[in-house]
Every structure is written in C-alpha cells, then in structure tokens.
C-alpha positions in Angstrom: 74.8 -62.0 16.9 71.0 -60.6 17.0 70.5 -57.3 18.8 68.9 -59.0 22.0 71.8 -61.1 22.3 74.3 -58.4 21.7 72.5 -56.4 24.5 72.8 -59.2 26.8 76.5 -60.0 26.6 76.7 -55.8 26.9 75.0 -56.3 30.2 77.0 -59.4 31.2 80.0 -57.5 30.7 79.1 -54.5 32.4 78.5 -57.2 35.9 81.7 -58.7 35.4 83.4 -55.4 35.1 81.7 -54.2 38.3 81.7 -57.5 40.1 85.6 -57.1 39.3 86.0 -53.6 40.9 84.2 -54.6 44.0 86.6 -57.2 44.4 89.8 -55.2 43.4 88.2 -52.2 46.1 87.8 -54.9 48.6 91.5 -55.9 48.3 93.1 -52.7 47.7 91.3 -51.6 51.3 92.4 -54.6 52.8 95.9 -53.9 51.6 96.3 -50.3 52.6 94.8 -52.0 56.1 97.6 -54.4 56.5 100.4 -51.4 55.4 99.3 -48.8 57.6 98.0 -51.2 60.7 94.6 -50.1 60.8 91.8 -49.1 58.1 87.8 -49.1 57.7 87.6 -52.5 56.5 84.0 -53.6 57.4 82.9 -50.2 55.1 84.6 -51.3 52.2 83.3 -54.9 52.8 79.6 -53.6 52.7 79.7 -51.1 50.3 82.4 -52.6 47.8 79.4 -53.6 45.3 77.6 -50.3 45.6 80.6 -48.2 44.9 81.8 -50.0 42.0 77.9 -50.0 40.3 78.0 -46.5 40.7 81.1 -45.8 39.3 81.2 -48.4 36.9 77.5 -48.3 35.1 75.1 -45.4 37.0 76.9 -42.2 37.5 76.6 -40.2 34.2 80.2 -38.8 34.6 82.2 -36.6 32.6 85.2 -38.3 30.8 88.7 -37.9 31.7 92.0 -38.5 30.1 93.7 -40.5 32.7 94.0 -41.1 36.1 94.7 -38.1 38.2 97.5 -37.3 40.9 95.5 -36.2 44.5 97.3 -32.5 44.9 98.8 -31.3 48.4 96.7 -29.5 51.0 97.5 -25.9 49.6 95.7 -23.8 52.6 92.4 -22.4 53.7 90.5 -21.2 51.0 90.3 -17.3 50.7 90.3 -14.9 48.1 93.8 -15.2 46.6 93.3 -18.7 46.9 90.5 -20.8 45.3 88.9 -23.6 46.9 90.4 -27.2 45.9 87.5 -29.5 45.2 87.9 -33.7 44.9 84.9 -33.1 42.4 87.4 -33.1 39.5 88.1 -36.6 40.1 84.1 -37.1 38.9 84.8 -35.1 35.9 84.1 -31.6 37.5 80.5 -31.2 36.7 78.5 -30.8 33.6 74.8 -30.0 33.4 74.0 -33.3 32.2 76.3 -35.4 34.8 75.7 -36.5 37.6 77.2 -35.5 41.2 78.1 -38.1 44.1 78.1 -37.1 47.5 79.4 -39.3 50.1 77.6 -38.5 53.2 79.6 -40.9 55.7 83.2 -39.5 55.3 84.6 -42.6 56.9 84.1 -44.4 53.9 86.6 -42.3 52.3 89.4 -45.3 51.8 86.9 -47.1 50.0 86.0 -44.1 47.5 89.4 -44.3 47.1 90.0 -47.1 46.2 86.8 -47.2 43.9 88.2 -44.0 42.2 91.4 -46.2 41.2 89.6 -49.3 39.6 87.9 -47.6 37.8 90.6 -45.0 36.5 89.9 -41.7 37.7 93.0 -41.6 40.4 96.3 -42.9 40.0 97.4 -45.9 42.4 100.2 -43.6 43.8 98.0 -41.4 45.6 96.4 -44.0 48.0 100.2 -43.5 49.6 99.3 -40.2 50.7 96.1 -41.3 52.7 96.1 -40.0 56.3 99.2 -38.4 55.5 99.8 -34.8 57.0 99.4 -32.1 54.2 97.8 -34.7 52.1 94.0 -34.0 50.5 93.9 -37.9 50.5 92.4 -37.4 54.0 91.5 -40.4 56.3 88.0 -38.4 57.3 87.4 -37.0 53.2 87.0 -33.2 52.9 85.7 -31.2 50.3 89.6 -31.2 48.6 89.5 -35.2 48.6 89.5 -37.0 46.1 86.1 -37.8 45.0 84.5 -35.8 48.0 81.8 -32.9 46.3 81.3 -31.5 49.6 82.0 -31.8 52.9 80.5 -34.2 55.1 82.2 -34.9 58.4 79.1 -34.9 60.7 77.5 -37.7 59.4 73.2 -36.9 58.6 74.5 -33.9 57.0 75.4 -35.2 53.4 71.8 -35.6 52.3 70.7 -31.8 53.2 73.7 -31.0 51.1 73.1 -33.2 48.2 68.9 -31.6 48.8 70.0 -28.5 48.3 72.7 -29.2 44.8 69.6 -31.1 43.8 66.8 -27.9 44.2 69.1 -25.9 43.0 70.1 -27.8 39.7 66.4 -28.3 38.8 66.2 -24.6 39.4 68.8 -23.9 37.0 67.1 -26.4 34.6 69.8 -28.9 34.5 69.2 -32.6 33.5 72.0 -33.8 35.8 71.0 -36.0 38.9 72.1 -36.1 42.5 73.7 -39.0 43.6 74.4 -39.9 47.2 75.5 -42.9 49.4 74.8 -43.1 52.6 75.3 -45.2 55.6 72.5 -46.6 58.4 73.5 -45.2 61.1 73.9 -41.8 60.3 69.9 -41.7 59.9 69.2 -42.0 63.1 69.7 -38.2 62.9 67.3 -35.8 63.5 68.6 -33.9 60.4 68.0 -37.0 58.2 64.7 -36.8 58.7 64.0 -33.3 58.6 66.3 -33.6 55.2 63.5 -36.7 53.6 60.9 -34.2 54.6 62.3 -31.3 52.9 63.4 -33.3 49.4 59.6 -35.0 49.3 57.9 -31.9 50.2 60.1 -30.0 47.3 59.3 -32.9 45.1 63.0 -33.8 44.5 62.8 -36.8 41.9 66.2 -35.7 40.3 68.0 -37.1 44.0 69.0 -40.7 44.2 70.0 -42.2 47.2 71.6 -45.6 48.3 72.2 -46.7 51.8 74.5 -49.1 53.1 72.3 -51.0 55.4 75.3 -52.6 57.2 73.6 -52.6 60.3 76.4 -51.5 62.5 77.7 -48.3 64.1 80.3 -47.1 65.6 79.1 -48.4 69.1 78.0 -51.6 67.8 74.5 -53.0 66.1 72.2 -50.5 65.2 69.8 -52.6 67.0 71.1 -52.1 70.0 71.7 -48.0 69.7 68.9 -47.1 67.9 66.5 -48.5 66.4 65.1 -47.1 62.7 63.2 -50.1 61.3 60.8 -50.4 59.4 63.3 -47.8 57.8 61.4 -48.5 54.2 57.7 -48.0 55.5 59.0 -44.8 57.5 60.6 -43.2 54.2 57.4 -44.2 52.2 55.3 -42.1 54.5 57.3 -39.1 54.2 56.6 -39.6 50.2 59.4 -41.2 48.9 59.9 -44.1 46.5 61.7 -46.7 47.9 63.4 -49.7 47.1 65.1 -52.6 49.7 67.7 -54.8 48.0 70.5 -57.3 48.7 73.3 -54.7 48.6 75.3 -57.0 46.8 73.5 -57.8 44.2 75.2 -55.9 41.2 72.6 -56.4 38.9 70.1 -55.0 40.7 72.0 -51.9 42.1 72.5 -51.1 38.3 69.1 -51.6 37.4 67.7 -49.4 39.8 70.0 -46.8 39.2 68.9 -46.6 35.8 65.4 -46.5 36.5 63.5 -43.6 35.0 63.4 -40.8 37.6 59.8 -40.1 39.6 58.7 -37.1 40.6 60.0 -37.4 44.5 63.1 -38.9 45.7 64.0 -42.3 45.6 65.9 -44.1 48.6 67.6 -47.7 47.8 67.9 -49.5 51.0 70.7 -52.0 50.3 71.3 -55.2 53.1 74.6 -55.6 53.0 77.5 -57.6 55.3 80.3 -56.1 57.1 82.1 -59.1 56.5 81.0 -59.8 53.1 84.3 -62.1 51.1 86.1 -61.2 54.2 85.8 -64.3 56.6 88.3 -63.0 59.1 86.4 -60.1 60.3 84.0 -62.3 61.7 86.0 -62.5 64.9 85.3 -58.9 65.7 81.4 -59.5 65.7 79.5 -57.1 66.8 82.2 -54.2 66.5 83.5 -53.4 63.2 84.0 -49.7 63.0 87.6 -49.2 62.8 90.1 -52.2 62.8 93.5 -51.6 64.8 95.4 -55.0 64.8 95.2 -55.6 68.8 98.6 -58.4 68.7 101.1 -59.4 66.0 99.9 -62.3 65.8 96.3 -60.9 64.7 97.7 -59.3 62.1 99.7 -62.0 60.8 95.9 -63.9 60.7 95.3 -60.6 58.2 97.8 -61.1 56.4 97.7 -64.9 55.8 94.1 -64.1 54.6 95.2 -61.2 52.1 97.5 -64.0 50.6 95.4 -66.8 50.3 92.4 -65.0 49.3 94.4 -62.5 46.7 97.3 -64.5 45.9 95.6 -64.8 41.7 95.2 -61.2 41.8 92.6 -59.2 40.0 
C-alpha cells in the first residue's frame, strides 16, 4: 500500500471511529434517559458528532492508563483540602495539550458519556450522575468529570477559556484552548464582550465550536432572541470563522486541525436536536429537558431504544 493510500485508510478509520462514538454517546444518553426518567437528550443529539471529533481526533490530550473512577464530592476547597478538578479525566494538562472547556454545563451527560467511548472514564461512574455527594453532577462543576472549570451561568465559559488562553501564550506554551459552546448562551452580553476581548488580544491559540442547535430553554432561538447573521457579526469583531453542518465528522476534524491564525477562530456548527433520534420530534419546538409526561410516552422511548440499538455498538 503507497503512502497516499495508507494515509487515506488512516483518515477513514479515524471517521468510522468517531462516527462510532457519536453513535455509542447518542445511545448511552438515551439510556441513562430511560433509567433515570428524564435526561438532556436533544444536547446529546446535536452535539454527539462534535464531542466525539474532539475527543477522538482534535484535542491533543495527555495519555492515560485506563479509564478512571469519578471520586466522591470531598468538601469545599480550603487550605487543608485541595481543590478536585474533572481536568484529570483530559490528562491533567501539559504545556503542549490542549484544554476543553464546556461552557453550557447542561451538556454535562453528554461529556459523560463522550469521556466513556472514548476511554477516559469508566462506565460505572455514569451511575453516580445526579447522585447526591456525587462529582458526576447533573449541572458539571469544576470537580466533574471532564469539566476544566466552572461554568454554570452559561456566556461565562468563553471569558474563562480567554483568560487560560492569554495566560498560556504568556507563559509560552504551545497548548491550545478548546471550548464548546451552545447558541443560546451568546445571546449574552458577556459573550460578546468576551469575542471582543480574545480578538482584540489577538487570541489565535483559542478554538471554539458552537452547537448551533437553534433551541433554548424557552423554545427556538428565533423566537427569544435573535443573533443571526451570527457568522458576519463574529467576523466584524475580527475573528475567523467557519459555518458547518455540525454533523459532518470529517469536516469538524479538519477544521480542528487547521493551522492556528493569529485571532480566534469560531466553528459555527448547524446541527439537529433530533438528529438519529426520530422520537423527539414530537416535542417540537421544546427540547430542553425531557421528563417522560405518561407511561405510555416512555414506553414510545423505550420501544425506540430497542429498535434502534437492539445490534449494539
């Protein structure tokens, strides 16, 4: 086999690998749905291809050994006790990795779930999610697994990931800044006061990917708030930017491996809240939390699961 076609069955591979992890995230969210009678299944649906790019072929992680147990809620941070980070689950840091911040810390099932298929948290540990004393938290924290920092108010993740970034290129490091964010959360004043900052400062070693679901928690960002043209707005600040089909593996890769420029670079990514997920539809145009409203709903849930994931992974 000639290097060109050796590099092409490498890249092939690499899509099926993450094309499989979106579906095994997708399933694994749907799952914990159905157990625990409730779950943020439309976020998993939309974001299942972005998660598993990143975690399967763009974020320069540190290696670890084997999948790690999420630890117990030990207390408040003080001085006798040290402060529990879910950045371990990423490796813990290096100067050449790469950190991931998740901004909307409602997508925290699905980070879950994208830390187990690809083998950085033991399946166990999804049992403790929402669990009192848990780190697994339902809202991720700064202890959660795969959570850098904390971002419960959502539009505050990208000042957060701004400031990691200025601080690393202070300090000389070749690692990049990685975050995900969600639509609606830049409706905020913050958001936009953040774009300005990380243009102005010339940021190029930040990275960020929106889900472009087109829903909130009230319902469609269209009617809420409008922040089209989102792409034209974030050009003018100075930023490069990109607008994708969200689902489009390949793609999501590719630009994620794209040489760095000297400003930040936002990759708008269309995505579905019902994408592979049929049943959702019903709830059109409110898909922020699903809470099973009769048996027999969830039993339509259910069926689904077991039709569409009967041949497993």
């Amino acid at each position: 086999m000639g290097d060109h076609s050796a590099r092409r069955k490498g890249r092939e591979n690499q899509i099926d690998r993450a094309a499989r992890a979106a579906r095994g995230i997708r399933r694994r969210v749907l799952a914990h749905t159905l157990s625990h009678d409730g779950g943020y299944l439309s976020q998993a649906c939309s974001s299942a291809e972005i998660f598993a790019a990143l975690y399967t072929c763009v974020l320069n992680l540190k290696k670890i050994d084997r999948p790690l147990s999420a630890l117990p809620f030990a207390g408040t941070p003080g001085p006798a006790r040290p402060a529990l980070t879910g950045a371990i689950f990423n490796g813990g840091g290096e100067p050449d990795c790469d950190n991931f911040i998740l901004s909307p810390a409602q997508y925290a099932l699905t980070l879950y779930a994208a830390l187990v298929e690809v083998g950085r948290m033991d399946e166990k540990s999804m049992a403790a999610y929402n669990v009192d004393g848990s780190t697994v938290e339902m809202i991720g924290a700064e202890h959660s697994p795969g959570m850098e920092v904390t971002t419960g108010s959502l539009g505050q993740g990208i000042s957060q990931a701004a400031g990691i970034a200025l601080a690393r290129r202070v300090k000389g490091e070749t690692g990049r800044v990685i975050l995900l964010m969600s639509d609606g959360e830049c409706q905020s004043g913050e958001f936009w006061e953040a774009v300005q900052a990380t243009c102005f400062h010339k940021l190029g070693n930040m990275l960020a990917y929106v889900d472009m679901n087109g829903c909130q928690c009230d319902g469609p960002m269209t009617s809420v708030m409008q922040l089209e043209p989102f792409d034209r707005r974030l050009a003018a600040f100075g930023a490069r930017v990109r607008r994708i089909d969200g689902h489009d593996i390949k793609t999501l890769i590719r630009l994620g491996r794209a040489p760095a420029a000297d400003v930040p670079t936002f990759v708008l990514c269309d995505t579905d809240p019902c994408r592979d997920m049929a049943v959702l539809q019903k709830r059109r145009p409110k898909f922020h939390y699903v809470r099973f409203a009769s048996p027999e709903e969830k039993a339509e849930y259910r069926k689904f699961y077991e039709n569409t994931f009967q041949e497993g992974l």
